[in-house]
Chimera marker file (.cmm) of the C-alpha trace (Angstrom):
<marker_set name="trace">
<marker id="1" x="147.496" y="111.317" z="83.688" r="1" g="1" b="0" radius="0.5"/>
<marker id="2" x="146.650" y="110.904" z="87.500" r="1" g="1" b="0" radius="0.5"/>
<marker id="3" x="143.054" y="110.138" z="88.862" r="1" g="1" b="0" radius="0.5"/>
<marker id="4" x="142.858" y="113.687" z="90.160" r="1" g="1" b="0" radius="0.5"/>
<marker id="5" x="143.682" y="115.165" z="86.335" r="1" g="1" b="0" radius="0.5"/>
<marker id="6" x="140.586" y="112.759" z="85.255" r="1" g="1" b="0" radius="0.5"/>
<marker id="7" x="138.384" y="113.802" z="87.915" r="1" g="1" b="0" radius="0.5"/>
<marker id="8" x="138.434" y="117.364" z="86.799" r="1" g="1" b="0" radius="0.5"/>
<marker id="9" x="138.843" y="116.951" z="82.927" r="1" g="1" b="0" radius="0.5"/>
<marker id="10" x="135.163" y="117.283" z="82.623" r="1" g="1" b="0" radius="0.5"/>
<marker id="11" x="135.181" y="120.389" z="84.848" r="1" g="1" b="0" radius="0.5"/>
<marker id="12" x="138.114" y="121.932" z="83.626" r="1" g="1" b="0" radius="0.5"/>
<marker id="13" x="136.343" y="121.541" z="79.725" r="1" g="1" b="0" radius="0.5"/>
<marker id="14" x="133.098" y="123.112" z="81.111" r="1" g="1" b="0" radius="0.5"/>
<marker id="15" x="135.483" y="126.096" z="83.004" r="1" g="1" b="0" radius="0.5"/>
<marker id="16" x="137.117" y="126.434" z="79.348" r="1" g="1" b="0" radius="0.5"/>
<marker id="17" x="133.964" y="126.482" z="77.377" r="1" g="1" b="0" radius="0.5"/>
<marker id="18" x="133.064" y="129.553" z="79.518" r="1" g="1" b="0" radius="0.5"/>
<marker id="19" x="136.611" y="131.012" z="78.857" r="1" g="1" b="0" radius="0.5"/>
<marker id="20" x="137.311" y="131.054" z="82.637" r="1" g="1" b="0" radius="0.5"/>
<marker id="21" x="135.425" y="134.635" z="83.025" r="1" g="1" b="0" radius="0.5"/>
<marker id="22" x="134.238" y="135.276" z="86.000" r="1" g="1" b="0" radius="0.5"/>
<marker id="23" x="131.180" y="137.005" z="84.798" r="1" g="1" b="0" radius="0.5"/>
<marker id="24" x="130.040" y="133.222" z="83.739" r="1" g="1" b="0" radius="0.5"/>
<marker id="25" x="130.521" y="132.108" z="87.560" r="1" g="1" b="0" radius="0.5"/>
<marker id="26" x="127.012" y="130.987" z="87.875" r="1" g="1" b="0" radius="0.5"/>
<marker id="27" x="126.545" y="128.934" z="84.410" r="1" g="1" b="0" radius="0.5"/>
<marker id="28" x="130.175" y="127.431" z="85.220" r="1" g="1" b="0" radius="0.5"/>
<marker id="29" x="128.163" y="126.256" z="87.908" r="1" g="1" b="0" radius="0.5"/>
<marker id="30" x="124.920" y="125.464" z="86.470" r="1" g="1" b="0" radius="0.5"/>
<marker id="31" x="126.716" y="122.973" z="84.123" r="1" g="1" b="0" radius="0.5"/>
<marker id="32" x="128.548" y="121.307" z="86.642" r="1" g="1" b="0" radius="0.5"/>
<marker id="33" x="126.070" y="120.877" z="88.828" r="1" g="1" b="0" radius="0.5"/>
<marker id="34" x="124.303" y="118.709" z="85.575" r="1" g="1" b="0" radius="0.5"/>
<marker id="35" x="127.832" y="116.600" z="85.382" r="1" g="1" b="0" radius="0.5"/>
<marker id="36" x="128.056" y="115.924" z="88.900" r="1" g="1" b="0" radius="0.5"/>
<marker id="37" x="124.624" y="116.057" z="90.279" r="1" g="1" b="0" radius="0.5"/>
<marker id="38" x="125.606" y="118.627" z="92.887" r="1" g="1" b="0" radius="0.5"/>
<marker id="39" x="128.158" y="120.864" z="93.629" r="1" g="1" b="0" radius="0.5"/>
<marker id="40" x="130.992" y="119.055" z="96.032" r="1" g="1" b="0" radius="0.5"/>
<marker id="41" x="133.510" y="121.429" z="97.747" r="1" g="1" b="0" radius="0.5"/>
<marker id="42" x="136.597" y="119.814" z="96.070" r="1" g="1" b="0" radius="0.5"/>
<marker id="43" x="134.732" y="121.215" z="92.969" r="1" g="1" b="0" radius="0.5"/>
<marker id="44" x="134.209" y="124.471" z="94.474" r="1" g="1" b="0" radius="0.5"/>
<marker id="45" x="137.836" y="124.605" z="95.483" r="1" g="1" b="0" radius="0.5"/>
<marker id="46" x="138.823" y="123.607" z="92.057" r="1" g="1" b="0" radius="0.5"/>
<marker id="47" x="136.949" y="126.182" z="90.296" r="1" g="1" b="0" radius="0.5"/>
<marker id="48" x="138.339" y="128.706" z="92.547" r="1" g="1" b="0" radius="0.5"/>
<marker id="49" x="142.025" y="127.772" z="92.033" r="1" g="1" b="0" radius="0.5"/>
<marker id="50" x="141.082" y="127.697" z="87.746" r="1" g="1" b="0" radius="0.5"/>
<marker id="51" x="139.446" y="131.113" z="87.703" r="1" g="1" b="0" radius="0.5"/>
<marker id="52" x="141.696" y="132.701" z="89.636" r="1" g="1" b="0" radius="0.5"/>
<marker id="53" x="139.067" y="134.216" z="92.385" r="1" g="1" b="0" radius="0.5"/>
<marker id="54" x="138.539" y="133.423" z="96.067" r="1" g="1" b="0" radius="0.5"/>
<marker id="55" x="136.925" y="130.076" z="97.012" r="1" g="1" b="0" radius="0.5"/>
<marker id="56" x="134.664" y="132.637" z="98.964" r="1" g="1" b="0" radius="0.5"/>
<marker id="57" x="133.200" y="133.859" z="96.219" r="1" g="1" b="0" radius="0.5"/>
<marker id="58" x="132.406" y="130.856" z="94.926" r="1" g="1" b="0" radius="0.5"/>
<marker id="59" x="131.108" y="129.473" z="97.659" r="1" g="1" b="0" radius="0.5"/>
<marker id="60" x="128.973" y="132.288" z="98.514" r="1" g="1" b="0" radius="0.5"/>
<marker id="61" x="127.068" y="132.108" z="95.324" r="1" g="1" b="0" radius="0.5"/>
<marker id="62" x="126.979" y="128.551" z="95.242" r="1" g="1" b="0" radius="0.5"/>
<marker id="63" x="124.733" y="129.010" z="98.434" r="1" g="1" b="0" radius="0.5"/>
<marker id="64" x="123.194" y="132.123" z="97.719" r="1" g="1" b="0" radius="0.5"/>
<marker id="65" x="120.915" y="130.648" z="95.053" r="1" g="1" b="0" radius="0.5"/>
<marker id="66" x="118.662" y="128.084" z="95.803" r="1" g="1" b="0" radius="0.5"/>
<marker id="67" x="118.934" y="125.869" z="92.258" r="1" g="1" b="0" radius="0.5"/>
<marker id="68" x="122.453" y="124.465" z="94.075" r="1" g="1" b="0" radius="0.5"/>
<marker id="69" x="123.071" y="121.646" z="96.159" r="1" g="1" b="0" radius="0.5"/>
<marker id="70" x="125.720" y="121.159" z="98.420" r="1" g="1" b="0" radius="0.5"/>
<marker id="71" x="124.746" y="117.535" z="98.781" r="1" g="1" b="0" radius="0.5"/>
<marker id="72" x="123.817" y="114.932" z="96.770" r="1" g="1" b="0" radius="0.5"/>
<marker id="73" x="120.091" y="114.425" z="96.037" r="1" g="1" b="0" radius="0.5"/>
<marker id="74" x="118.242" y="111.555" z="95.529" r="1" g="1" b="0" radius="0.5"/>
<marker id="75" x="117.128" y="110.169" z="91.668" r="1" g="1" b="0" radius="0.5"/>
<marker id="76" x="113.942" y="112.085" z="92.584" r="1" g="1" b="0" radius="0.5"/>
<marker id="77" x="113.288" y="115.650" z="94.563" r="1" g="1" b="0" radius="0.5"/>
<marker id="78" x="109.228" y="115.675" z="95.882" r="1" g="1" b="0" radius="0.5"/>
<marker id="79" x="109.039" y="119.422" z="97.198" r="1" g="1" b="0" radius="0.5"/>
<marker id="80" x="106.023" y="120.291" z="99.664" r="1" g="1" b="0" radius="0.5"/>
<marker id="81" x="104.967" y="124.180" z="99.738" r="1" g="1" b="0" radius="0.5"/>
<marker id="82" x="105.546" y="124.892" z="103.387" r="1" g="1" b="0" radius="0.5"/>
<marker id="83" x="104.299" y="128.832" z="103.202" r="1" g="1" b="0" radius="0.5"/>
<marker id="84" x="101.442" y="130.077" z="105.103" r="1" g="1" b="0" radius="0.5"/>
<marker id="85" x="98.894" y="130.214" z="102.281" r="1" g="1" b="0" radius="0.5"/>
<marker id="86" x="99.949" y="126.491" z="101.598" r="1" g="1" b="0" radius="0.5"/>
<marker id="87" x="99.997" y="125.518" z="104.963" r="1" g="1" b="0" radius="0.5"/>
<marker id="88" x="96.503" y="126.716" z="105.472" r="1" g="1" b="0" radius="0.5"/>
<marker id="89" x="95.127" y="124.345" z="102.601" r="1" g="1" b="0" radius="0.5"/>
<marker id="90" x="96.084" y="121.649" z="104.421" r="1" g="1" b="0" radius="0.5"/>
<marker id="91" x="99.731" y="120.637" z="103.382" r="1" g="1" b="0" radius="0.5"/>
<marker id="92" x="101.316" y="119.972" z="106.483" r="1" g="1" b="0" radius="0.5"/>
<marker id="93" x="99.124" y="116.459" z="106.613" r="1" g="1" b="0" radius="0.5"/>
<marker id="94" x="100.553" y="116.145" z="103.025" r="1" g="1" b="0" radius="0.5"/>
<marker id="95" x="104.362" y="116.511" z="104.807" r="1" g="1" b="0" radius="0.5"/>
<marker id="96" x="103.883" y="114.265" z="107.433" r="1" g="1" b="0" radius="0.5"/>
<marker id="97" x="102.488" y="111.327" z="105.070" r="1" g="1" b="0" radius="0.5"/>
<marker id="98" x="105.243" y="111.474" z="103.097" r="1" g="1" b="0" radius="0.5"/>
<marker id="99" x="108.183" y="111.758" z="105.264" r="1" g="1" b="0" radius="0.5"/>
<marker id="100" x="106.316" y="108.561" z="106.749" r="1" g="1" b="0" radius="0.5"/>
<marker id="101" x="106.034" y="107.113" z="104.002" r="1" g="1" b="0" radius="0.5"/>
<marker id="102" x="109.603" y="108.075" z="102.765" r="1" g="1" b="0" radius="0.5"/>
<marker id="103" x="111.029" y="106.998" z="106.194" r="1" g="1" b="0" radius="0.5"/>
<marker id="104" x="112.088" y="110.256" z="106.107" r="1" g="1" b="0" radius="0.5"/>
<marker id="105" x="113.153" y="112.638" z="109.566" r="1" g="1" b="0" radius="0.5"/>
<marker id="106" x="111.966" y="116.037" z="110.415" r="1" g="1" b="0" radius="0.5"/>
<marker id="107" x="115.576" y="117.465" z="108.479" r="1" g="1" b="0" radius="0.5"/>
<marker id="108" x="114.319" y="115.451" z="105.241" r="1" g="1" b="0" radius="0.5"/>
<marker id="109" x="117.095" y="113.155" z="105.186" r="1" g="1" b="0" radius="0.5"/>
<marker id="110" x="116.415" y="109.374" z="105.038" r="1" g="1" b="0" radius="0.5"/>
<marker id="111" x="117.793" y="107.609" z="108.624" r="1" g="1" b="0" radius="0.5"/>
<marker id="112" x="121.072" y="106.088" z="108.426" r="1" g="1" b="0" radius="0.5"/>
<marker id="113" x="121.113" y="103.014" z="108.330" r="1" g="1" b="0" radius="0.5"/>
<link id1="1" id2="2" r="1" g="1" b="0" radius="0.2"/>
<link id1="2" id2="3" r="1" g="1" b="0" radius="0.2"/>
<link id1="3" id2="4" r="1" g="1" b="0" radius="0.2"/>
<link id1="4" id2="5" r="1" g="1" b="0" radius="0.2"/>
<link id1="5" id2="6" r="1" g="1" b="0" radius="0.2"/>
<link id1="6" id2="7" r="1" g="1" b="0" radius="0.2"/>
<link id1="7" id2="8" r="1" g="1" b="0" radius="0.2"/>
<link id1="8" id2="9" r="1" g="1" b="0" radius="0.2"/>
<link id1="9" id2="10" r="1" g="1" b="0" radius="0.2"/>
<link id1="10" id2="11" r="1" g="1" b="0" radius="0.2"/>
<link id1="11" id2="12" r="1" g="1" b="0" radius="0.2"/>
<link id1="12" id2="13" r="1" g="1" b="0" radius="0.2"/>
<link id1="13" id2="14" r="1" g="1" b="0" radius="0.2"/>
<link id1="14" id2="15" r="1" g="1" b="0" radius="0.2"/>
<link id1="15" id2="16" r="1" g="1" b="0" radius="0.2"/>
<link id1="16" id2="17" r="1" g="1" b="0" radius="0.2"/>
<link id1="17" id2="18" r="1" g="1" b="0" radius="0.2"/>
<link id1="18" id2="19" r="1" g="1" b="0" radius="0.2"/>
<link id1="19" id2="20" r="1" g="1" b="0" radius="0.2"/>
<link id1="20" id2="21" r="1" g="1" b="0" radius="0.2"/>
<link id1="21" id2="22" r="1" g="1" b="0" radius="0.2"/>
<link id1="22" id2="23" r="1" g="1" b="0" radius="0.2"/>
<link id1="23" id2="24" r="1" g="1" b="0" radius="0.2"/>
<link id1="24" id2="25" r="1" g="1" b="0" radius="0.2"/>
<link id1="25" id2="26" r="1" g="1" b="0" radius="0.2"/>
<link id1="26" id2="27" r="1" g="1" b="0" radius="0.2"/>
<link id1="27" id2="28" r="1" g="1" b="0" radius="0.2"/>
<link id1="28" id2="29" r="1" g="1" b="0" radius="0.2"/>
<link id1="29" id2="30" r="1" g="1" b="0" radius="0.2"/>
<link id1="30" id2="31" r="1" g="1" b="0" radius="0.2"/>
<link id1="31" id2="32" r="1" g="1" b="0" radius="0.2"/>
<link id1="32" id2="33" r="1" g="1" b="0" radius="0.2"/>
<link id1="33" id2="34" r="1" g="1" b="0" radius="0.2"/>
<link id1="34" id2="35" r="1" g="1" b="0" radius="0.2"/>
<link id1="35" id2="36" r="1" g="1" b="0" radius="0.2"/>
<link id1="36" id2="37" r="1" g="1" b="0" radius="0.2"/>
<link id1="37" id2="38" r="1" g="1" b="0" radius="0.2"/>
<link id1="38" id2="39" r="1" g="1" b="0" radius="0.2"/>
<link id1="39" id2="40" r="1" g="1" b="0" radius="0.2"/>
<link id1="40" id2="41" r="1" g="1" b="0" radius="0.2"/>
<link id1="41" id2="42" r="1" g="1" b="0" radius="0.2"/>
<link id1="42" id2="43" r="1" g="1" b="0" radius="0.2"/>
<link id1="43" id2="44" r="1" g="1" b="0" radius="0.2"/>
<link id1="44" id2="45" r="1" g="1" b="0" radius="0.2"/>
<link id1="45" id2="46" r="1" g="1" b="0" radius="0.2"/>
<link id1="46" id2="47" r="1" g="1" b="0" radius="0.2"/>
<link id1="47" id2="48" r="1" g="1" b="0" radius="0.2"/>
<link id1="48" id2="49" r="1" g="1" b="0" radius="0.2"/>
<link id1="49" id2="50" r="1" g="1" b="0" radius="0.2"/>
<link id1="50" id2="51" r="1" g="1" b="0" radius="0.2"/>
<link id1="51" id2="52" r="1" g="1" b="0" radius="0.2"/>
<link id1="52" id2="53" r="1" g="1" b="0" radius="0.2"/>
<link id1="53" id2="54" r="1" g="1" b="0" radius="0.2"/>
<link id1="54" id2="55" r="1" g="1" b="0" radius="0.2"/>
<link id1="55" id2="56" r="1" g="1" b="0" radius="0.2"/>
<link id1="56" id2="57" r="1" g="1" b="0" radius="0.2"/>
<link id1="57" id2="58" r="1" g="1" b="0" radius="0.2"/>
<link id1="58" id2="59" r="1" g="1" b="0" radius="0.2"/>
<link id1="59" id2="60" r="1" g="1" b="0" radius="0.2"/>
<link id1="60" id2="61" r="1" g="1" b="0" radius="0.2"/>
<link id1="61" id2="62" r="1" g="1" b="0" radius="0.2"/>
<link id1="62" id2="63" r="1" g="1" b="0" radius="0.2"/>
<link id1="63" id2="64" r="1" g="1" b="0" radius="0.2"/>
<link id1="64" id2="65" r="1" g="1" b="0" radius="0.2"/>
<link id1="65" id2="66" r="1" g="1" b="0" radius="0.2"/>
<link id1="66" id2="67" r="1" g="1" b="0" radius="0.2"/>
<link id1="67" id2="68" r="1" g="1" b="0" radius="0.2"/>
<link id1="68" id2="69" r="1" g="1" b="0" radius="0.2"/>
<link id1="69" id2="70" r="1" g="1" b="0" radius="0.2"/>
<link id1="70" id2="71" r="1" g="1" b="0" radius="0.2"/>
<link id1="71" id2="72" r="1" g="1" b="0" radius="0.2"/>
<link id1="72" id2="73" r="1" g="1" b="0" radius="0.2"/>
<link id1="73" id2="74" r="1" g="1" b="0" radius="0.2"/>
<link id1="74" id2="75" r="1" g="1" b="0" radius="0.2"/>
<link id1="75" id2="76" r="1" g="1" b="0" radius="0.2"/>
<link id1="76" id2="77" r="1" g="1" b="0" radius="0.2"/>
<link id1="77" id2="78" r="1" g="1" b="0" radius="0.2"/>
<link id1="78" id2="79" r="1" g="1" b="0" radius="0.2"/>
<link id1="79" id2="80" r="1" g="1" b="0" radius="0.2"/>
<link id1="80" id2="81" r="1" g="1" b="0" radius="0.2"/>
<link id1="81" id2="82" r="1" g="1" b="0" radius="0.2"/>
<link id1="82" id2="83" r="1" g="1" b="0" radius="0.2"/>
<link id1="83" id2="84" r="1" g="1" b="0" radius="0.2"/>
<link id1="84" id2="85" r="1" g="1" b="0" radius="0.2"/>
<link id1="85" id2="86" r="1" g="1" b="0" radius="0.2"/>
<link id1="86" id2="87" r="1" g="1" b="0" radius="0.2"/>
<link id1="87" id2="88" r="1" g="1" b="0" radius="0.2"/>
<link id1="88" id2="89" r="1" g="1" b="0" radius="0.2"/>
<link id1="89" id2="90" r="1" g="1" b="0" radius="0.2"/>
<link id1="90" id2="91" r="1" g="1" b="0" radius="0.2"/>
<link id1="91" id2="92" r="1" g="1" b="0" radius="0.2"/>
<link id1="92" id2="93" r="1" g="1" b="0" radius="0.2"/>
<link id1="93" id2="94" r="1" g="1" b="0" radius="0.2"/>
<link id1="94" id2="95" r="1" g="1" b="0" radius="0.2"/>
<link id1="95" id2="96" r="1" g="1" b="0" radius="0.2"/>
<link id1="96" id2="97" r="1" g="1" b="0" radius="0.2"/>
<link id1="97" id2="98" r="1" g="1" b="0" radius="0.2"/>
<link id1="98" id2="99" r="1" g="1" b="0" radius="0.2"/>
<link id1="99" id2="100" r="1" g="1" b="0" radius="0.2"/>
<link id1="100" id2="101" r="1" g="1" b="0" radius="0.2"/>
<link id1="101" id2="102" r="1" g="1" b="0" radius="0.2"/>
<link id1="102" id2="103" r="1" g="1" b="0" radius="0.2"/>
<link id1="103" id2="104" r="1" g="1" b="0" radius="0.2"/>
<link id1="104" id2="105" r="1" g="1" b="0" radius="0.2"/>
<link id1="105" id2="106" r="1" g="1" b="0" radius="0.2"/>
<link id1="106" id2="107" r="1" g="1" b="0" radius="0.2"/>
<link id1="107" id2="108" r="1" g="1" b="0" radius="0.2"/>
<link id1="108" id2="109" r="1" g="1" b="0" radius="0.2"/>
<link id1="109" id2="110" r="1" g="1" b="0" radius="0.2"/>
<link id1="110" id2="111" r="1" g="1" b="0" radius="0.2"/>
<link id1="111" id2="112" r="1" g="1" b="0" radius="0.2"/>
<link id1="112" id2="113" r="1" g="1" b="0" radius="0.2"/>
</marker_set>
């Protein structure tokens, strides 16, 4: 079996599980977001190519709703209400002590380093 066939045995089980329908698109990728933490476009191009629809589609669901990640996250997510109610209540000092505390930049990603 080559490294690429183990890669995707996990993803290919959870496609399976789901009988490859199409109409299951978005728990196909609910459940292998939870295997793989996020959603990396190799996957996306592999579910594509299994189901038999355009990577497109895939893709554009994949960003259309916000419970998917094209990145990795970190072992922890801290969200900060940014809206204007929120923002009136005083969360933008909230923001700016962690992101120094974080070492974190203005796009919420830590520095390289």
């Amino acid at each position: 079996m080559e490294n690429t066939d183990i890669k995707f045995l996990k993803l290919q089980q959870i496609i399976d599980s789901h009988e490859g329908k199409v109409s299951h698109l978005i728990a196909i990728l609910q459940e292998t977001q939870s295997e793989y933490g996020y959603l990396p476009k190799e996957v996306l191009t592999y579910i594509a190519t299994a189901m038999k629809i355009s990577p497109a589609t895939v893709l554009g669901v994949a960003t259309f709703y916000a419970q998917f990640s094209l990145i990795p996250k970190g072992k922890y997510v801290i969200r900060v209400c940014d809206g204007t109610a929120c923002h009136v209540r005083g969360s933008e000092p909230i923001m700016m002590a962690l992101r120094k505390e974080l070492s974190l930049t203005a796009d919420k990603r830590p520095p390289m380093t």
